[in-house]
N, C-alpha and C positions, 0 to 999 in steps of 0.2 A: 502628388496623388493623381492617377491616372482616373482623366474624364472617363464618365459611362457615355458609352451611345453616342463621341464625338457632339455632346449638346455644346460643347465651346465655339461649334462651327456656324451654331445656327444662330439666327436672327432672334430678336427679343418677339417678335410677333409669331416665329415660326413653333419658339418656344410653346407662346399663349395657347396658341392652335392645338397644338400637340396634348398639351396638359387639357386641352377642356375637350378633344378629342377621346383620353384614358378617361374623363371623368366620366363623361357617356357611357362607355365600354364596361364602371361598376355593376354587379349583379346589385340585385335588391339586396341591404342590408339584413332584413327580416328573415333572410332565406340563408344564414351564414352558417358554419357547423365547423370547430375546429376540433381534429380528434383523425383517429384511423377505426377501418374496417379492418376487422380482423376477422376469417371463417375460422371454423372451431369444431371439430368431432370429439365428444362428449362421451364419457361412459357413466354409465348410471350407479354400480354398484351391485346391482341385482346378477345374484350367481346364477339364472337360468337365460338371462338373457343375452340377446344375442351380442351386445359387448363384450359380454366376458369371454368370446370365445374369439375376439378382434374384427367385428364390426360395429364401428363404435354409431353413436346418433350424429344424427348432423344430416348438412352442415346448419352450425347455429352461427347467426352474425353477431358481433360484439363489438361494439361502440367502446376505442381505448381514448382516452383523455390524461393527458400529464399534466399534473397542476403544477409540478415544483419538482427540485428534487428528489428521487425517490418517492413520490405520491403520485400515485397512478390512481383512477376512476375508470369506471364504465359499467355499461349498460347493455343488453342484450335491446338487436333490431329487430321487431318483428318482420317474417317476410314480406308483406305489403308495403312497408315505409321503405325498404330496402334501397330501390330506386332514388323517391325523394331524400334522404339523407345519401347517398353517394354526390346526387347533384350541391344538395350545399356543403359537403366538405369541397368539392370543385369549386363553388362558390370563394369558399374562405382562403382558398390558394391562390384565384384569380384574386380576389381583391385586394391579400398580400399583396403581389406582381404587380399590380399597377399601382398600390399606393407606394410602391418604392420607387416606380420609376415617375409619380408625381413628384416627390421628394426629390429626385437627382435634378427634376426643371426646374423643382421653386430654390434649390439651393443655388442652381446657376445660374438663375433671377437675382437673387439674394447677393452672391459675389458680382455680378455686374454692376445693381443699381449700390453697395459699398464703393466700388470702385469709381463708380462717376462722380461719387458723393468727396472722395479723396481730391480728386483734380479739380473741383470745384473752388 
């Protein structure tokens, strides 16, 4: 299995460093949103309006969320939150991204300190 990030090169301290480095770089957890922004022109229905004549309403934002298979959710954004809900779906991406690349450190933590435990 091909190392990430060449971590096999580095020092057990350079590791330490690095992981409590990314851990700093976490956004507030409080602030997370996993889901997409989806813009949205809307037509109402109504035969005089001016949808029906192909200008539809909008844009409306909508908050998609996938639970499972085939089970989708979501909610419409109001304009004012718009902003803060883009910032924590950026949140929930950033914190992805670094807890995986915590995970690559503390696993090649994990395969060193087995390994010394072997020659021991």
């Amino acid at each position: 299995m091909k190392e990430r990030g060449g971590l096999s090169r580095l020092s057990r301290l350079a590791l330490q460093k690095r992981r409590d480095g990314l851990v700093k770089l976490l956004p507030p957890v409080a602030e997370i949103l996993r889901g997409s922004l989806i813009e949205r022109y809307l037509t109402c229905g109504h035969p005089n309006c001016k949808c029906a004549r192909g200008q539809r309403h909008g844009p409306v934002w909508y908050l998609s969320v996938t639970l499972g298979p085939g089970r989708t959710t979501g909610t419409i954004v109001p304009v004012q939150m718009l902003e803060r809900v883009r910032q924590w779906i950026d949140n929930y991406h950033m914190l992805k991204e670094h807890l995986e690349k915590i995970s690559d450190i503390n696993r090649e933590l994990l395969r060193r300190e087995r390994n010394q435990s072997k020659t021991r």
